[in-house]
GUPA-278681 format. One record per residue (C-alpha): x, y, z; residue number from 1; residue in three letters. Coordinates in nm, 3 decimals. Example, Ala and Ser with C-alpha at 12.3 -4.5 7.8 and 13.67 -1.06 7.14 Angstrom:
<rs>
+---------+---------+---------+-----+------+
|       X |       Y |       Z | seq | type |
+---------+---------+---------+-----+------+
|   1.230 |  -0.450 |   0.780 |   1 |  ALA |
|   1.367 |  -0.106 |   0.714 |   2 |  SER |
+---------+---------+---------+-----+------+
</rs>
This chain:
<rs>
+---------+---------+---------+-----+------+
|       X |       Y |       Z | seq | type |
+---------+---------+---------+-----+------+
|   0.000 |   0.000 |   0.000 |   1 |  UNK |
|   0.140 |   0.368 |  -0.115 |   2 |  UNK |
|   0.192 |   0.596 |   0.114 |   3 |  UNK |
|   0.210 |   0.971 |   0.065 |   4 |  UNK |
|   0.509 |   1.229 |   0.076 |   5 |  UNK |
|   0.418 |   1.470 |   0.382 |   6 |  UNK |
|   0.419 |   1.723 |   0.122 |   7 |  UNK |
|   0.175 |   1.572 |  -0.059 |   8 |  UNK |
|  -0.115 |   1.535 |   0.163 |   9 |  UNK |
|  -0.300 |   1.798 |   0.134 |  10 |  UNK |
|  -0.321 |   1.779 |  -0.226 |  11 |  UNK |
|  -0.341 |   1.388 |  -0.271 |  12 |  UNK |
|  -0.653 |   1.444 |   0.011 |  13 |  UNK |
|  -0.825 |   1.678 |  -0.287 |  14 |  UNK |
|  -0.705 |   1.480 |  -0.565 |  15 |  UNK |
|  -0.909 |   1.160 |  -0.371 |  16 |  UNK |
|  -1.199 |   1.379 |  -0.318 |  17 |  UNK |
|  -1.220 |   1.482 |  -0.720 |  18 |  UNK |
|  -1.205 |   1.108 |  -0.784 |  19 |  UNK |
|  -1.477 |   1.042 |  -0.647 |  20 |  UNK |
|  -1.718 |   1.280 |  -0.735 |  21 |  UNK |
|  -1.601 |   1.178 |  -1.091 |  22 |  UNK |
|  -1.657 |   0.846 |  -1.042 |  23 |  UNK |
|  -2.034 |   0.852 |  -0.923 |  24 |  UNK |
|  -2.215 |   0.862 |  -1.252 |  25 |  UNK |
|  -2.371 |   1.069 |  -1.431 |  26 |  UNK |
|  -2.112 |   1.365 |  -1.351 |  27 |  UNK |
|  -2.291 |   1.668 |  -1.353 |  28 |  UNK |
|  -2.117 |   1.974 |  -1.599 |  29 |  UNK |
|  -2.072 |   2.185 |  -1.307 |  30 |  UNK |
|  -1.880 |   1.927 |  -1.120 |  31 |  UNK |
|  -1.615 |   1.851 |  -1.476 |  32 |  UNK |
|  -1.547 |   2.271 |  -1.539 |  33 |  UNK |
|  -1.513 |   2.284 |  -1.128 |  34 |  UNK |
|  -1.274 |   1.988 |  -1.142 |  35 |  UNK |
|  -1.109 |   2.138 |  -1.473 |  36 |  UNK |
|  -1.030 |   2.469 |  -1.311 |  37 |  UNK |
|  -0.888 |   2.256 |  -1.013 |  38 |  UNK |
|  -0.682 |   2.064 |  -1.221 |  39 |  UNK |
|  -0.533 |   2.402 |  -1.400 |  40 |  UNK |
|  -0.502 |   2.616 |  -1.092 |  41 |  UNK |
|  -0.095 |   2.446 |  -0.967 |  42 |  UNK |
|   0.097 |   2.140 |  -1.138 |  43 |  UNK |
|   0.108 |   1.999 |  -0.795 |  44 |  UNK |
|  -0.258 |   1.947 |  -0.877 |  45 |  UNK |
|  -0.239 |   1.763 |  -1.201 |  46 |  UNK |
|   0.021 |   1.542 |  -1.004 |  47 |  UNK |
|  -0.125 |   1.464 |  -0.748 |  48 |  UNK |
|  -0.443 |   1.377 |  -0.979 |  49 |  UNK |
|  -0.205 |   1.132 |  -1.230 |  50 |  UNK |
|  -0.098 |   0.967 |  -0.838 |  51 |  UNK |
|  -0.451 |   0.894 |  -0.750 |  52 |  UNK |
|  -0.552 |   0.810 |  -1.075 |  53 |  UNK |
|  -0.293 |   0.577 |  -1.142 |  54 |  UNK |
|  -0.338 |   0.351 |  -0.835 |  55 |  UNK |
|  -0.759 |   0.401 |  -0.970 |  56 |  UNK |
|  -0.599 |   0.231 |  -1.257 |  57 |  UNK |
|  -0.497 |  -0.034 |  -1.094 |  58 |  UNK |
|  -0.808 |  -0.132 |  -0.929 |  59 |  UNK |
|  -1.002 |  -0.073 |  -1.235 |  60 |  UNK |
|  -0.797 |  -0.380 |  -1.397 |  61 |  UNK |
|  -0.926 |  -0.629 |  -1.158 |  62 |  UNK |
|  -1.241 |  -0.560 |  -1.251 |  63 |  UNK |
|  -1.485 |  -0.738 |  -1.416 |  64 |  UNK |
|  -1.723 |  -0.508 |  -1.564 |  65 |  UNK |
|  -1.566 |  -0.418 |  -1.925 |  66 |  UNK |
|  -1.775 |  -0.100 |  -1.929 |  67 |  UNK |
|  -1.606 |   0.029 |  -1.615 |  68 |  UNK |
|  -1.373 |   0.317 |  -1.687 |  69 |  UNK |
|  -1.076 |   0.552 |  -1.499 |  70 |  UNK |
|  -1.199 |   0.899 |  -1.452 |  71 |  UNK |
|  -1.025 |   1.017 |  -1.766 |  72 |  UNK |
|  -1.218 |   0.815 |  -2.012 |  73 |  UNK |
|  -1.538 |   0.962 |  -1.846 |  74 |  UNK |
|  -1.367 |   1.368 |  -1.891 |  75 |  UNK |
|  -1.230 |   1.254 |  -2.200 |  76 |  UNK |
|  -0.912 |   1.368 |  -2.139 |  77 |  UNK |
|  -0.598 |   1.226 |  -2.248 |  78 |  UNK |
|  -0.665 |   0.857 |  -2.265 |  79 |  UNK |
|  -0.845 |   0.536 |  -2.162 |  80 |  UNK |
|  -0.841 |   0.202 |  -2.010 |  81 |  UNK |
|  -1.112 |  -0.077 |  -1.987 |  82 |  UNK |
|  -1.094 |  -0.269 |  -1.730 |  83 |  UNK |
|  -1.046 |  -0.700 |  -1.730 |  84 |  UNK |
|  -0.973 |  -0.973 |  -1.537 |  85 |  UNK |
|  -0.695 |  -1.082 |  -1.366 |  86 |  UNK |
|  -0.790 |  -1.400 |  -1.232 |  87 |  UNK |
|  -0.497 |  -1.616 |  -1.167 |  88 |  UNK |
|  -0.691 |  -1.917 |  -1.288 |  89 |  UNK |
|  -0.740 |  -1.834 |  -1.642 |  90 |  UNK |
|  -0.398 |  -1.655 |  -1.641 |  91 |  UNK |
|  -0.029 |  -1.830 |  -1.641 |  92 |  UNK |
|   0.308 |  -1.693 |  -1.516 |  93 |  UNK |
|   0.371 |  -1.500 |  -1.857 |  94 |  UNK |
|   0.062 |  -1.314 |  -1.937 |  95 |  UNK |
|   0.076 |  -1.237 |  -1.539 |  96 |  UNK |
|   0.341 |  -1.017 |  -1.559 |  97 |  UNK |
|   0.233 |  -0.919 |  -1.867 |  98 |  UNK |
|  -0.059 |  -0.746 |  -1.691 |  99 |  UNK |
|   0.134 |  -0.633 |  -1.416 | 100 |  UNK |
|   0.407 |  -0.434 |  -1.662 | 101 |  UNK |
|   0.044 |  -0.323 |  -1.850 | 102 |  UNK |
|  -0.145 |  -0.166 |  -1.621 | 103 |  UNK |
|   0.046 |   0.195 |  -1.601 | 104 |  UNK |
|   0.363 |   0.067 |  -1.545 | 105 |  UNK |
|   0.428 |  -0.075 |  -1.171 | 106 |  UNK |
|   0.087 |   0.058 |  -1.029 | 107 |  UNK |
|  -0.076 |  -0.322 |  -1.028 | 108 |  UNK |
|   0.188 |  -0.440 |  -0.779 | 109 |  UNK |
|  -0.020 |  -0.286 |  -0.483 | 110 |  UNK |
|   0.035 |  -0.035 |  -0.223 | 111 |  UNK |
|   0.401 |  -0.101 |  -0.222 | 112 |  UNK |
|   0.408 |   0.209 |  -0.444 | 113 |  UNK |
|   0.452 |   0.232 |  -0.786 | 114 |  UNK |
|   0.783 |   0.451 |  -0.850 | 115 |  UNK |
|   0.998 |   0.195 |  -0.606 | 116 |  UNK |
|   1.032 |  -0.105 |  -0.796 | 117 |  UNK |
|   1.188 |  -0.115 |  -1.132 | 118 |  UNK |
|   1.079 |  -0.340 |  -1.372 | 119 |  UNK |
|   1.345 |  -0.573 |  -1.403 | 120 |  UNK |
|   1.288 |  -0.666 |  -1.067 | 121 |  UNK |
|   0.887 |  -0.715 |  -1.147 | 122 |  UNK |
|   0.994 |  -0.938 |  -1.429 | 123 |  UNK |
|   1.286 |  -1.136 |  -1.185 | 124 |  UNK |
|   1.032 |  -1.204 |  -0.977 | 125 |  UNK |
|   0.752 |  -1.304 |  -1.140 | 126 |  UNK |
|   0.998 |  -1.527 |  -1.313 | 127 |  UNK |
|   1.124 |  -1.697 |  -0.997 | 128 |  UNK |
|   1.097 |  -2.049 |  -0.870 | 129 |  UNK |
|   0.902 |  -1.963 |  -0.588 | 130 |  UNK |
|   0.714 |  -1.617 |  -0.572 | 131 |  UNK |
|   0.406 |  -1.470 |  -0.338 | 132 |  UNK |
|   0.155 |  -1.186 |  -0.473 | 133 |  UNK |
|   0.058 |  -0.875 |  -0.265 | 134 |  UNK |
|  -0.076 |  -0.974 |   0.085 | 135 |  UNK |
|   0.014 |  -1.358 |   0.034 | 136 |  UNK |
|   0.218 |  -1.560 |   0.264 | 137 |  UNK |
|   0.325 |  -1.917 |   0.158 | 138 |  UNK |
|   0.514 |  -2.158 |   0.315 | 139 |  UNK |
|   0.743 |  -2.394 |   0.153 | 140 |  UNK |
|   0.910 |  -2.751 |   0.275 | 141 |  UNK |
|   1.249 |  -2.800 |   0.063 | 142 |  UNK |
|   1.381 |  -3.135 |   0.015 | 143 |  UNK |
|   1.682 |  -3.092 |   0.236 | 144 |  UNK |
|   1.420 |  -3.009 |   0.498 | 145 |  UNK |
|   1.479 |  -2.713 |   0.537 | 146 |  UNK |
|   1.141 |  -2.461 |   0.548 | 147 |  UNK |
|   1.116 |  -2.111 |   0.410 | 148 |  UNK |
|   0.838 |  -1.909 |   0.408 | 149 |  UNK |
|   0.787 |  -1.578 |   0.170 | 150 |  UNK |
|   0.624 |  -1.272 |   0.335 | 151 |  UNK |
|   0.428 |  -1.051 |   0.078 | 152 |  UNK |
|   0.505 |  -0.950 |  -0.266 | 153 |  UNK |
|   0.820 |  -1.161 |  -0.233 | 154 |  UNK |
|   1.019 |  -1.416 |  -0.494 | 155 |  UNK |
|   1.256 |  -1.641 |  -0.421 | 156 |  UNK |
|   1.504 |  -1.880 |  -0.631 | 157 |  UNK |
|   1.650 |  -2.216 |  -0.525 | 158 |  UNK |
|   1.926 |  -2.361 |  -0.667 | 159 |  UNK |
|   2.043 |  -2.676 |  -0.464 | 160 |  UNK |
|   2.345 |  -2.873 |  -0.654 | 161 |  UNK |
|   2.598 |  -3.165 |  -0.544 | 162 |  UNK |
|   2.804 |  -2.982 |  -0.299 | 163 |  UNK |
|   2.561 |  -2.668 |  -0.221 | 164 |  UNK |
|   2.201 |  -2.567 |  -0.146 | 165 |  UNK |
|   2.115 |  -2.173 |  -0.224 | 166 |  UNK |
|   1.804 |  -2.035 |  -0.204 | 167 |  UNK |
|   1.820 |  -1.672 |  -0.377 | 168 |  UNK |
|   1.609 |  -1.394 |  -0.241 | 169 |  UNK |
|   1.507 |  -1.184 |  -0.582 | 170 |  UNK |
|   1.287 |  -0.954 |  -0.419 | 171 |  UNK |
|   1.087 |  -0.886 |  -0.056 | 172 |  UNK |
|   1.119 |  -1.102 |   0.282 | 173 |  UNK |
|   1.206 |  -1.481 |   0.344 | 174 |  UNK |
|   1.178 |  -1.637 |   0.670 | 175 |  UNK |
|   1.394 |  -1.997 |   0.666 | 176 |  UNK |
|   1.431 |  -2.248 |   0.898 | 177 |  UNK |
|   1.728 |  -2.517 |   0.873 | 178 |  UNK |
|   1.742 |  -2.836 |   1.103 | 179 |  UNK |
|   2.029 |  -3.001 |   1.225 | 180 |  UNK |
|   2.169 |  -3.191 |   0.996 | 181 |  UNK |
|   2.426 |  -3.411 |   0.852 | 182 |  UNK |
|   2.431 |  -3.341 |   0.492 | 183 |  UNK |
|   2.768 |  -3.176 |   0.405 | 184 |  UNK |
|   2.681 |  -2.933 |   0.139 | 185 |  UNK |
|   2.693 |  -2.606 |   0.263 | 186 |  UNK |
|   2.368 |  -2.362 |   0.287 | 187 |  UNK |
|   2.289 |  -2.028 |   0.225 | 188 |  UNK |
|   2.081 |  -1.766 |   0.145 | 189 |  UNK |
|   2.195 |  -1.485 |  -0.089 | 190 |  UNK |
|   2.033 |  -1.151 |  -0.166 | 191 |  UNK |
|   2.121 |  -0.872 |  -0.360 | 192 |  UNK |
|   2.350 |  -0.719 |  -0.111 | 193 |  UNK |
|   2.516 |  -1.050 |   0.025 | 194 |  UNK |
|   2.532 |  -1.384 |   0.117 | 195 |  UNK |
|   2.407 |  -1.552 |   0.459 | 196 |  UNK |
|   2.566 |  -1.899 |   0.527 | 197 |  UNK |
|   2.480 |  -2.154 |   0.832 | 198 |  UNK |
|   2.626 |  -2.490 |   0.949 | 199 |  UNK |
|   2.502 |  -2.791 |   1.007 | 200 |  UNK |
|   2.277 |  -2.700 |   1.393 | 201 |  UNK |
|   1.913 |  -2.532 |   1.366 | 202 |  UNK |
|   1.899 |  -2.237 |   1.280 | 203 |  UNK |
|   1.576 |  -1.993 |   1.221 | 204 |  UNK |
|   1.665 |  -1.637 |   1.061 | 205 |  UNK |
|   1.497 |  -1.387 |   0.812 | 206 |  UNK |
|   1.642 |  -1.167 |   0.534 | 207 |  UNK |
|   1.442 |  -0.895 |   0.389 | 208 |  UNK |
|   1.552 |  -0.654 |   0.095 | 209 |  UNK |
|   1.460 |  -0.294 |   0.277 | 210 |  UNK |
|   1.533 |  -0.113 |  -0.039 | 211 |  UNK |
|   1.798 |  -0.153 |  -0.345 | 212 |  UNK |
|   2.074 |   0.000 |  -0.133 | 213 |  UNK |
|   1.993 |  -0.226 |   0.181 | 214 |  UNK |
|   1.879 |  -0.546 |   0.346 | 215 |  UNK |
|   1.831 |  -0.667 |   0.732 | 216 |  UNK |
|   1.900 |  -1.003 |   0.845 | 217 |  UNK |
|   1.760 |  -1.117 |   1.158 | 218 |  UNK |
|   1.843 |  -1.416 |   1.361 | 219 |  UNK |
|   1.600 |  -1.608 |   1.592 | 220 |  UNK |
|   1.744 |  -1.939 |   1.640 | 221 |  UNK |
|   2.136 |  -2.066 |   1.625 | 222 |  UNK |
|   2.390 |  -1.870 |   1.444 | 223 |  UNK |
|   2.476 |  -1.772 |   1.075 | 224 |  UNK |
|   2.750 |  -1.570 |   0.876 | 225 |  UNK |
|   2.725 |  -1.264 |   0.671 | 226 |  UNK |
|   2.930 |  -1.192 |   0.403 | 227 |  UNK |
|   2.861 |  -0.847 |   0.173 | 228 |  UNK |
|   2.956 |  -0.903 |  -0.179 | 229 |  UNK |
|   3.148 |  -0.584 |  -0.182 | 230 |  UNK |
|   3.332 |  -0.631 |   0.137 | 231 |  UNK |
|   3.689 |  -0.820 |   0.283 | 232 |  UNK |
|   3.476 |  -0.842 |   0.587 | 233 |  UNK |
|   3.196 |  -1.073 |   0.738 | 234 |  UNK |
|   2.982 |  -1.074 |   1.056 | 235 |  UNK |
|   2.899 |  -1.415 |   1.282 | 236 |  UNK |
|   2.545 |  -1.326 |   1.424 | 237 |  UNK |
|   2.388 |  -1.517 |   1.651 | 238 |  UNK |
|   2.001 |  -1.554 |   1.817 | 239 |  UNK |
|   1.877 |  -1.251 |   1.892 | 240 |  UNK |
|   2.052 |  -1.031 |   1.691 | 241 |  UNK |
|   2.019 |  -0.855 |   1.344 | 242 |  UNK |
|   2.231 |  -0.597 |   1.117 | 243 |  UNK |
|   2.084 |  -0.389 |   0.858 | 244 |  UNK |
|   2.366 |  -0.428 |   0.540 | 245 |  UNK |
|   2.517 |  -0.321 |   0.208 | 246 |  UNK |
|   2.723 |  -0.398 |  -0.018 | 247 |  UNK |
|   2.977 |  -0.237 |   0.131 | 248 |  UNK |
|   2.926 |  -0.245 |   0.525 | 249 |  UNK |
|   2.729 |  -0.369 |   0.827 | 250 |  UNK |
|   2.567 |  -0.152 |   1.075 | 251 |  UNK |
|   2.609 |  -0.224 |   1.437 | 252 |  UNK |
|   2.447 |  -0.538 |   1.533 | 253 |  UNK |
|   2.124 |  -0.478 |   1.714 | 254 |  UNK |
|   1.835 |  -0.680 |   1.957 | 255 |  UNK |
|   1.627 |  -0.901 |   1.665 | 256 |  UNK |
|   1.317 |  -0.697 |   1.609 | 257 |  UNK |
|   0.972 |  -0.973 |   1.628 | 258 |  UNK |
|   0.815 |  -0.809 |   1.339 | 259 |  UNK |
|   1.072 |  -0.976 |   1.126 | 260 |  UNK |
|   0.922 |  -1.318 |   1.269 | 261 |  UNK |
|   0.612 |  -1.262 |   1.322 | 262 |  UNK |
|   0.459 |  -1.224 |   1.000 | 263 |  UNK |
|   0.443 |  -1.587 |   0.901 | 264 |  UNK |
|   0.182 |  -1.622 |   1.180 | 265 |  UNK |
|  -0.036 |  -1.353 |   1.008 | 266 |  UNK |
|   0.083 |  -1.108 |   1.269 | 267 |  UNK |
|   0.258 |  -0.772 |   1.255 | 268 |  UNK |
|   0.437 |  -0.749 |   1.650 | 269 |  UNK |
|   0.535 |  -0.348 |   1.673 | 270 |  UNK |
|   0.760 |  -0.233 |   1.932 | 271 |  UNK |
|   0.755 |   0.234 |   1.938 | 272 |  UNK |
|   0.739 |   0.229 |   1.575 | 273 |  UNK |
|   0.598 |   0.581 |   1.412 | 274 |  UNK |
|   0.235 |   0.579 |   1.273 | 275 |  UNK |
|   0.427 |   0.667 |   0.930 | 276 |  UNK |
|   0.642 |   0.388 |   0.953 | 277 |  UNK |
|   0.397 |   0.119 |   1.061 | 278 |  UNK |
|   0.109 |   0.207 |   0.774 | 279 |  UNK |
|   0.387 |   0.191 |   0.490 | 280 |  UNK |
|   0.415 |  -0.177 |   0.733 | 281 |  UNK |
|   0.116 |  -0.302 |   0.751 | 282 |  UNK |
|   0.016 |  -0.129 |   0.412 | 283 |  UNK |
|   0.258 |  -0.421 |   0.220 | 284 |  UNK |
|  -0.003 |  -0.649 |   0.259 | 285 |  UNK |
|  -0.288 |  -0.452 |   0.106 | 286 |  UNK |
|  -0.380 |  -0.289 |  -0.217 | 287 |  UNK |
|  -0.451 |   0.084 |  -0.297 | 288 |  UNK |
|  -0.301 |   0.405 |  -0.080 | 289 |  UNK |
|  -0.310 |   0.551 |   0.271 | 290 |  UNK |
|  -0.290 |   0.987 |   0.290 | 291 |  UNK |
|  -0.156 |   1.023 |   0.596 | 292 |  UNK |
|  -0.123 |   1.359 |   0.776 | 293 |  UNK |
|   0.218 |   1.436 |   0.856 | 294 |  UNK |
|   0.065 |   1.600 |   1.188 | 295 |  UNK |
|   0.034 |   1.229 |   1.316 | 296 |  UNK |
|   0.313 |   1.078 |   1.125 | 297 |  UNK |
|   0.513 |   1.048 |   1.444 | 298 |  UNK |
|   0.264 |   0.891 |   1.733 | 299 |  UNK |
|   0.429 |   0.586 |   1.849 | 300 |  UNK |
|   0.235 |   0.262 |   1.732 | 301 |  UNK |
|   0.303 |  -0.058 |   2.008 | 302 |  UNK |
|   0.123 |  -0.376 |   1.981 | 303 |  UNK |
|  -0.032 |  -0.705 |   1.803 | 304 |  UNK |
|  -0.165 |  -0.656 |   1.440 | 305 |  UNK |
|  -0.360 |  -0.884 |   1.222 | 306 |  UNK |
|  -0.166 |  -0.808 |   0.862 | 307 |  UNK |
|  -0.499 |  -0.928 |   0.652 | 308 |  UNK |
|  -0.754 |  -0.704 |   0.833 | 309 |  UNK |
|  -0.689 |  -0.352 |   0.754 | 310 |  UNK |
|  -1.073 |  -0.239 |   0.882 | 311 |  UNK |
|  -0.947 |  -0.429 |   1.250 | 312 |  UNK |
|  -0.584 |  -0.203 |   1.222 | 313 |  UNK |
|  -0.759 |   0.052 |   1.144 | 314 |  UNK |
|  -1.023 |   0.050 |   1.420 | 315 |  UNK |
|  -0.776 |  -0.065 |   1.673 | 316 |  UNK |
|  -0.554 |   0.244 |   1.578 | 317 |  UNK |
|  -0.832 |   0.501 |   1.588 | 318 |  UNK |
|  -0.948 |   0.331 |   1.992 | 319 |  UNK |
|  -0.578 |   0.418 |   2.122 | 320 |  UNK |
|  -0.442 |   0.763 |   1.902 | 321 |  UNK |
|  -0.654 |   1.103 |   1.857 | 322 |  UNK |
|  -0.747 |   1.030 |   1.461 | 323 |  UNK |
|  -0.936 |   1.068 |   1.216 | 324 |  UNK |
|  -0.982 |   0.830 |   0.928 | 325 |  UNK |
|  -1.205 |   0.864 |   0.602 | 326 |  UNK |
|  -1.261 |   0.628 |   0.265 | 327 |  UNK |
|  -1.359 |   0.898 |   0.015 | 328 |  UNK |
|  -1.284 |   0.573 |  -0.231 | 329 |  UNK |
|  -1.268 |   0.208 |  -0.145 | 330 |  UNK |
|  -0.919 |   0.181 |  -0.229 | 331 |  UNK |
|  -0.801 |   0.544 |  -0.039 | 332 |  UNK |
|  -0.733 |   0.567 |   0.335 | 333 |  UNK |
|  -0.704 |   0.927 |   0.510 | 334 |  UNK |
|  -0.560 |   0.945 |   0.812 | 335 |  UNK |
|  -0.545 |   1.272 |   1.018 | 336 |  UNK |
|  -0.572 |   1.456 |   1.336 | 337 |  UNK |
|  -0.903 |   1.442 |   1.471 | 338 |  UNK |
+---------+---------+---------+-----+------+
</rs>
């Protein structure tokens, strides 16, 4: 789920508010020359419409109506979409991600935001041995026993050969879980920053890709190595701990946070995390985009979450922080002071 820039709320709030009165049929000519004039009055207005209207897009392409329409079709404006399916039944892998680079560019992925993945990586991913769609967590048991289990929007590739095993994060968050064993080729998990390597005891650690310049690894049970692929260096962490890493360096190890675990039990476990930071959280998991005021980005959000019941966040949020939040669409959150 999108979040906004701070400096982009009050105009992504107005944008939202245009798309719907656009959207309830039959517009009335006053409301078109009103929302013209709006449009023409600052070019932070005719971006923040092309924002809203191109995560609009996206839900109009899992529609099934063929008649429904984006907002510019019905001001006949620049140009048009109809909407259609996306039913992963009647779809396979290839005219999936055909969609997905179709529908105005990255927008279909969800509220992870559309100008944050490149394409490649949509296409790596969809591509992948293993991959999850937004809000999806799978679990998988690997022949070696080992288990690994993909948190949202996340792809994975395995490549297990006569003296290794590799699984290959491509994009997102991977939880895995080795057992002890006696097999004697060695294990790890690489990512696009570096490479994470345990022995032969239990082990229980997660690796998620926090943006193209850095990843966090997170260990909950035994020990593993980390190795950057652009540094002499490397980094034994053990249970308990994580390190957010580049290519280049390591941070100082720090106390493993529980939200990188908790997830595969369809829980998000915060510990004083901002309001901003916890929606752009809990918003992976959902599609469409959350305006939040930045006069409440920075309450302090502690607690239990359920990651596939946004209406439950949402009402648990607004019982224990002074808030207001609105659905002028059924794909927009607004979230402000009350």
């Amino acid at each position: 789920m999108a979040s906004s820039q701070p400096s982009n709320y009050v105009h992504l709030e107005a944008a939202a508010e245009w798309f719907a009165v656009l959207a309830d049929k039959p517009v009335a000519e006053a409301d078109q020359l009103a929302w013209q004039q709006w449009l023409n009055e600052d070019e932070a207005h005719r971006q923040a419409w092309l924002q809203v209207e191109s995560v609009g897009a996206m839900f109009s392409s899992f529609q099934d109506n063929g008649s429904q329409q984006s907002a510019r079709y019905v001001l006949d404006t620049t140009s048009s979409m109809n909407s259609r399916s996306m039913s992963s039944s009647s779809m396979n892998r290839r005219q999936l991600m055909k969609g997905v680079l179709g529908v105005t560019g990255v927008a279909a992925l969800g509220w992870i935001g559309w100008s944050e993945t490149p394409l490649p990586r949509i296409a790596s991913a969809w591509m992948a041995d293993f991959h999850t769609q937004v809000g999806q967590v799978s679990a998988y048991d690997l022949e070696d026993g080992t288990k690994a289990w993909l948190n949202t929007n996340s792809a994975m590739n395995r490549s297990y050969g006569r003296d290794y095993r590799d699984l290959s994060l491509v994009t997102g968050e991977i939880l895995v879980q080795t057992k002890a064993s006696s097999d004697s080729r060695a294990f790890s998990v690489s990512c696009a920053h570096g490479v994470i390597r345990s022995g032969v005891d239990k082990t229980r650690f997660c690796v998620r890709q926090l943006s193209d310049k850095q990843t966090v690894l997170a260990v909950y049970e035994g020990a593993v190595s980390l190795a950057p692929f652009g540094s002499q260096l490397s980094r034994a962490l053990h249970a308990g701990e994580e390190v957010i890493f580049s290519s280049h360096a390591m941070a100082d190890t720090q106390p493993a946070s529980l939200l990188y675990e908790s997830w595969r039990n369809g829980l998000l476990i915060v510990e004083d995390m901002p309001l901003a930071n916890f929606m752009a959280e809990i918003g992976r998991y959902h599609y469409g985009h959350i305006n939040l005021d930045p006069s409440v980005a920075d309450l302090r959000v502690v607690g239990t979450f359920p990651i596939h019941d946004m209406d439950l966040v949402l009402s648990m949020l607004s019982k224990s922080f002074p808030i207001r939040i609105k659905h002028p669409l059924s794909w927009w959150v607004s979230i402000s002071a009350a």
